[in-house]
Each structure stands twice: as C-alpha cells, then as structure tokens.
C-alpha positions in Angstrom: -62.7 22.0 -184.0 -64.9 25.1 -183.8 -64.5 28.0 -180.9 -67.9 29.1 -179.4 -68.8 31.4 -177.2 -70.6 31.3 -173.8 -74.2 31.1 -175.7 -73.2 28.1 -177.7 -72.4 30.6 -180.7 -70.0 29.0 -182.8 -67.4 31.5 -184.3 -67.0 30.8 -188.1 -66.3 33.6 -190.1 -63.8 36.4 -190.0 -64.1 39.8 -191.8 -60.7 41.3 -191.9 -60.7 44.9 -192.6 -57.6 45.7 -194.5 -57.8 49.2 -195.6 -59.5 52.6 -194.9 -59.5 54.1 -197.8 -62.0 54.5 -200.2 -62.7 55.5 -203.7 -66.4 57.1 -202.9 -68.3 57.9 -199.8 -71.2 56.2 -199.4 -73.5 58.3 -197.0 -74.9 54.8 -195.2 -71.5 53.5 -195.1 -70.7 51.4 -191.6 -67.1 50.8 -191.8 -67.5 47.6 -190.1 -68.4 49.5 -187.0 -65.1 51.5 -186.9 -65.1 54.9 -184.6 -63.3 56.5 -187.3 -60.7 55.9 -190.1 -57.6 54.3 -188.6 -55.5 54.5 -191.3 -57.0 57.0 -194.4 -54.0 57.7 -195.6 -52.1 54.4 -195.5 -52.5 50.7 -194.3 -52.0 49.8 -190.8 -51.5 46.2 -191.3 -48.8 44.5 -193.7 -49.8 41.6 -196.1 -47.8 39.1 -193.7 -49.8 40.9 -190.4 -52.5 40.4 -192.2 -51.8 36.6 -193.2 -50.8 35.7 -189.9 -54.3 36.6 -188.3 -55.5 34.6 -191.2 -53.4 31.6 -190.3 -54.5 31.7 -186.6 -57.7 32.1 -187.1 -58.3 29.2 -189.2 -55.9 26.9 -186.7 -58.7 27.6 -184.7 -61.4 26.0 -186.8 -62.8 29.4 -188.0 -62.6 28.9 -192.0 -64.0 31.3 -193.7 -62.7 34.8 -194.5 -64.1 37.5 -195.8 -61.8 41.1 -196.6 -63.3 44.2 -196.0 -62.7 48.2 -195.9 -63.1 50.7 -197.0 -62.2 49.2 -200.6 -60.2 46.5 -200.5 -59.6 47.1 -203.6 -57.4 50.2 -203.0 -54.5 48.0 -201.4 -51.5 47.8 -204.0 -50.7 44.0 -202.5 -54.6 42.6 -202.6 -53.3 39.7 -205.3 -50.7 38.7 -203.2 -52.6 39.0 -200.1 -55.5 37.1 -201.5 -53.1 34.2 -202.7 -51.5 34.2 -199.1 -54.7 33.6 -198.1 -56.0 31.6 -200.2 -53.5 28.6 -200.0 -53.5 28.1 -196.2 -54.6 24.7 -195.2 -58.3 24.7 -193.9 -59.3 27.7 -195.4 -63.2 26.6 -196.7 -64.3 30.2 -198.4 -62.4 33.4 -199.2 -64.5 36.3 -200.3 -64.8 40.0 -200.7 -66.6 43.3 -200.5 -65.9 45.9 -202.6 -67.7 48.8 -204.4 -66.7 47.0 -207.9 -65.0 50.5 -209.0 -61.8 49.0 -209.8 -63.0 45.2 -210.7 -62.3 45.5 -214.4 -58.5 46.0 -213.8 -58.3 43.0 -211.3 -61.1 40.8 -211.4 -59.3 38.5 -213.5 -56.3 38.3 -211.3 -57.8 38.1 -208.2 -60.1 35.1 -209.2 -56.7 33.5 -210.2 -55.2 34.2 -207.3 -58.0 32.0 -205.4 -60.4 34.8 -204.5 -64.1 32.8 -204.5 -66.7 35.3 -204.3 -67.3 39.0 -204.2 -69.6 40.8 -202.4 -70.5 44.3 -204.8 -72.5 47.2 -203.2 -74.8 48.7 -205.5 -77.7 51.1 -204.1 -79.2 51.9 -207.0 -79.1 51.6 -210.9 -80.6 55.3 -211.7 -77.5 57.2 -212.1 -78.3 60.4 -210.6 -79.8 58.4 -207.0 -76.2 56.3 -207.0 -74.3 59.7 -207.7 -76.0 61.3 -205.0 -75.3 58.4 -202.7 -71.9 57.4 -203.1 -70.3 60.0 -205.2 -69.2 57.5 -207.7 -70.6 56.8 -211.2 -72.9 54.0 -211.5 -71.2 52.8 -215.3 -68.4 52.4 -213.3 -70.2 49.6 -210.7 -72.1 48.3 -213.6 -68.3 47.7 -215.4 -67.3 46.0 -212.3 -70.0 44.0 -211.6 -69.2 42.6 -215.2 -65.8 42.0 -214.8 -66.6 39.7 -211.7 -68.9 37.7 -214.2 -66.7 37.5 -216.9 -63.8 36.3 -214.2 -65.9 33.7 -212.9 -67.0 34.7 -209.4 -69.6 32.5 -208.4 -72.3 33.5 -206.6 -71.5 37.2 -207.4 -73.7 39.1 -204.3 -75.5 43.0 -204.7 -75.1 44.4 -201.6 -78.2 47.1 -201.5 -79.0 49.1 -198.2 -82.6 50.1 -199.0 -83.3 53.5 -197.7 -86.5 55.2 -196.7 -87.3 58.2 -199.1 -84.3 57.3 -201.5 -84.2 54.1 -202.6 -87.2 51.8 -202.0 -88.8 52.2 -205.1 -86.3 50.7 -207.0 -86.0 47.6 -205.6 -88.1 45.9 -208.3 -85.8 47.4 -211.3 -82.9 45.5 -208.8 -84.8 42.3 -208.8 -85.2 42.2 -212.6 -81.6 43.7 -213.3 -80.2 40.4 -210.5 -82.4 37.7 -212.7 -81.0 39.0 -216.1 -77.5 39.0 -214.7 -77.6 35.9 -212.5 -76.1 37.4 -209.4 -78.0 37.6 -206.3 -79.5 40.3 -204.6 -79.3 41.6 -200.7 -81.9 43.8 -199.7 -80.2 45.4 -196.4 -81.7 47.4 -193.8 -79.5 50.5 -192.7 -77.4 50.2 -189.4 -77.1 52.7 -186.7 -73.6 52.6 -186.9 -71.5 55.1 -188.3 -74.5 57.4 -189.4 -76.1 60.3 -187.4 -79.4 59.7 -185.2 -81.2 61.7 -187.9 -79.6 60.2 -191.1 -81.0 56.4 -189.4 -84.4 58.1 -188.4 -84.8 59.4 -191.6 -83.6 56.9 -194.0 -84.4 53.3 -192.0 -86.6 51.0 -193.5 -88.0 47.6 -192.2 -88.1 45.5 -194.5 -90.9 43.5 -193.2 -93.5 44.4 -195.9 -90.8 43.9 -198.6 -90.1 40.3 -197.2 -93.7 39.4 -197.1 -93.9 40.2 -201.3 -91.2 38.3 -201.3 -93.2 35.5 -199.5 -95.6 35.6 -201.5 -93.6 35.4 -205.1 -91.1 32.8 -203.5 -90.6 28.9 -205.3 -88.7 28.2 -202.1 -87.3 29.9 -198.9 -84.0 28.6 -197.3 -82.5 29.7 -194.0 -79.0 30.3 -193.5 -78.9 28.6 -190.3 -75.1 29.8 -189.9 -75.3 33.4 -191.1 -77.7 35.0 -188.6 -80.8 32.8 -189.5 -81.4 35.0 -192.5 -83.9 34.2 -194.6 -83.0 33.6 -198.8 -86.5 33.9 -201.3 -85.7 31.7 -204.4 -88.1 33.3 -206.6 -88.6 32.3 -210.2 -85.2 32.9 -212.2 -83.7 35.1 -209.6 -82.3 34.7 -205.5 -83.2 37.3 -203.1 -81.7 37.6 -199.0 -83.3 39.6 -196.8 -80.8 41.1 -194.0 -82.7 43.4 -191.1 -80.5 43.2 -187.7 -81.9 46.0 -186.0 -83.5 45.3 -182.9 -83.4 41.3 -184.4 -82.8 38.8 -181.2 -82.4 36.2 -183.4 -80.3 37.6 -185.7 -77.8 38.3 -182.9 -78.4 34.8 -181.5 -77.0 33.0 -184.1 -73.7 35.4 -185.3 -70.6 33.6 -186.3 -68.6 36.3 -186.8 -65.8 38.1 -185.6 -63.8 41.1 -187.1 -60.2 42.3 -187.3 -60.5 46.1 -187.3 -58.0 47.5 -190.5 -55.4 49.0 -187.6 -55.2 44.9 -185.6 -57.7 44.8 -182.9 -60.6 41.6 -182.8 -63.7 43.3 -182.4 -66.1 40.4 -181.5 -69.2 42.9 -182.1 -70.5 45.2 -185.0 -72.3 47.5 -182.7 -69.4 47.8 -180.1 -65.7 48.9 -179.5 -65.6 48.7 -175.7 -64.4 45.7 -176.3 -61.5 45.2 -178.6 -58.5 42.9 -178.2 -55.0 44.1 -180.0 -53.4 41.0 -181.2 -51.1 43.7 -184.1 -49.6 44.8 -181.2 -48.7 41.6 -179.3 -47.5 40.6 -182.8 -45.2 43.3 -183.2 -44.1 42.4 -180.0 -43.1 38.9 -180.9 -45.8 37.1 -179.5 -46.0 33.4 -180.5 -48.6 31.7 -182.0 -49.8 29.9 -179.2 -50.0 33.7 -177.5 -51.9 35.0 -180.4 -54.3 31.7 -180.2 -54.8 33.2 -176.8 -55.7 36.7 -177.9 -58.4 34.8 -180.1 -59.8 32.8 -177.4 -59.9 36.0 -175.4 -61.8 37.8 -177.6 -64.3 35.0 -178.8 -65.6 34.9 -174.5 -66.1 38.4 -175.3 -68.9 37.8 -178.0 -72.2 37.9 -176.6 -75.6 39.1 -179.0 -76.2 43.1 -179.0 -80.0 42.0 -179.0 -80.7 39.1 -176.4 -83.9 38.1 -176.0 -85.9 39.7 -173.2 
C-alpha cells in the first residue's frame, strides 16, 4: 500500500528534520524550507517522537527515510535513533544529510547501526571558496567524506549547489575529484527558499548548459522516475544528477516526498508552510496510532506541485 495524493502523486519518502543546529553556516542553506530555527539551542523532538513518526509513516507504505537538519550529526542520540529506525519492519532505505564535519567520529557506528547512505554537501574543494561559503574547513569535509568510504556507505552522494559567480567553475575539478573517489556527484541549482531576493538573483544558475555537456559526455542517462524525474549522466568512470526545481513543472509533478519539520509538524511542501499539520502535539496529547495515521492522511491531501503545468 502506497498513499497518493489528489494528482496521482504517490507519497514515498520522508525527510525528517531532527535538529537545528549546525556546526557551519552555509550562506545557500534551505533548512528544508523552515521559517526559522525551531529549536537552535536544543531538540524539539525526542528519539521515541521521532521513531514513532517513523513507525507511522512506514505503516502507511511510505518506506524510505531520509534525516535531515541542520546537522544531524549534532544530535547526541543519532546511533540510537538511527538503529530505532533502522530495524522497523518495512523500512526499504534509511539515509542521511550531513555536512561530513563530524563523520570521522561516527561513520563507523552509524553504518553499524543500519544507517545505508549519506548524503555529504560539499560546494567546493578550493579551500578559501568553501571557507567563504560555509565557514567550515574544507580538510574537515574531505575527512568526512573519507570516513563514510572507509565505513562502507554505499552510494556515498556530493551534494553541490552550484552558484553563479562563486562556484561554477569548479564543477569539472568536482567531476574528476567524484570519479577518483567513487561517490557520486549532485550538481544542484539554488532554491529561493531561505535566502534573500538578491542572494537567489545573484547567485542562481540554470543548469541547462551544464546538463547539455553532460549530454554530450554521457555512456548512458537514467531517469529517476520516482525522485522528481531527475535526470542521472553515467559518464565514463564517474555518475552525475542533475537537480534544477525552479520553475520545473515536472519536477513538482512527480514529488514523493513529505517532511517532518525538526519542532513535529508534516509539511507536505518545500516551498510552503501555510500548510503544516502538528502530529508532535496530538502525540503529546496521547493521540493513538490510528489518530496519528489520520494526521498523515491529512497532510498527504494537502500535497499538490508548487509548479503545475499551465
């Protein structure tokens, strides 16, 4: 069984946010569409809140989960959590974003503890551009992006948003730096979200022109017919996905995902929060699971595409 929504959009995937805190502050950052940081100082959401969303969600035939932030990684409980997680019947995939920062002190663990795949944002490998970024230190990504091969994360994904004026020229050097490390590369186009009118004028890229390089260089091209219709360029040696939602009707058109904001509220869109259900509160309030099914249902005939066609 699989929910979908009133355009035939089947729901899938969850991203859970389960902290905002961070260790850097990238300038492009989205915050899975969040108006502002819920919780910087502290979690919102226990490990077993946070499980329990899990559990419903995939008794609902939406099995794969993905944790987000802020970093993850900055949650004191992410093994436990992870293993929670991990072992609940149904689950398909269980994966992770993270800035890699702290991947050398728990990549080990957390692959263990049934974690499958890790997302790792890296915008850059010239030191000074990352610094200026992100205000972290780019040995430190390169460390962790080590530690998640060495675990045995596989695939291990580079998360880049390519930026007009910062960033585009090194896209190449990441191509060549994703082949020698066997990971895979995401070229991203910047969101609107969470970023000043001027930062996105400024710094927005379509990522047309790169794609059609891409094209041309590619062995084979796969869609991802279940994440947004995104388009994957094996080229010789390396793997390269190309994600531009701006404006994209059919990237809208064919979303299966939903979000748990990090303070308990199902945000069935990205790009909105007029539309938020709280299922933390109905669960501190003793809901049951059948209530808390509800909620779900609820939210998923709230989904509809930012972009529809015109």
């Amino acid at each position: 069984m699989s929910l979908t929504d009133n355009c035939g959009r089947p729901l899938l995937n969850l991203r859970i946010s389960i902290t905002q805190r961070c260790n850097i502050q990238c300038a492009y950052c989205h915050r899975e569409g969040e108006v502002k940081r819920a919780n910087i100082s502290a979690e919102k959401m226990t490990c077993e809140e946070i499980v329990r969303i899990a559990q419903i969600a995939i008794s609902l035939g939406i099995n794969r989960i993905k944790l987000t932030g802020g970093e993850p990684l900055m949650r004191m409980d992410l093994p436990e959590l992870v293993q929670a997680i991990a072992q609940l019947p149904g689950l398909r995939d269980l994966s992770l974003t993270t800035n890699g920062i702290l991947l050398p002190q728990l990549a080990k663990d957390l692959f263990a503890a049934g974690l499958k795949r890790v997302n790792i944002s890296l915008p850059s490998l010239k030191p000074e551009t990352y610094h200026n970024l992100t205000g972290g230190n780019l040995p430190d990504a390169l460390a962790g992006i080590q530690a998640a091969l060495q675990a045995g994360f596989d695939p291990v994904k580079l998360n880049m948003v390519v930026l007009r004026g910062v960033n585009v020229d090194d896209i190449p050097q990441m191509i060549e730096y994703a082949k020698e490390n066997r990971v895979i590369l995401q070229l991203i186009e910047l969101d609107p979200v969470n970023v000043s009118l001027a930062y996105y004028r400024t710094h927005h890229r379509f990522l047309g022109e790169v794609e059609a390089n891409l094209r041309d260089a590619a062995v084979s091209i796969e869609t991802r017919r279940y994440m947004h219709n995104r388009l994957v360029y094996h080229l010789q040696g390396v793997t390269v996905e190309v994600v531009h939602p701006i404006e994209n009707t059919d990237f809208c058109m064919h979303c299966t995902r939903m979000r748990v904001t990090s303070d308990g509220k199902l945000k069935p869109c990205l790009m909105r929060n007029d539309n938020l259900t709280d299922i933390l509160a109905s669960m501190r309030e003793g809901a049951s699971d059948e209530k808390l099914k509800e909620l779900f249902l609820q939210a998923n005939r709230l989904r509809e595409p930012y972009n529809k066609p015109k």
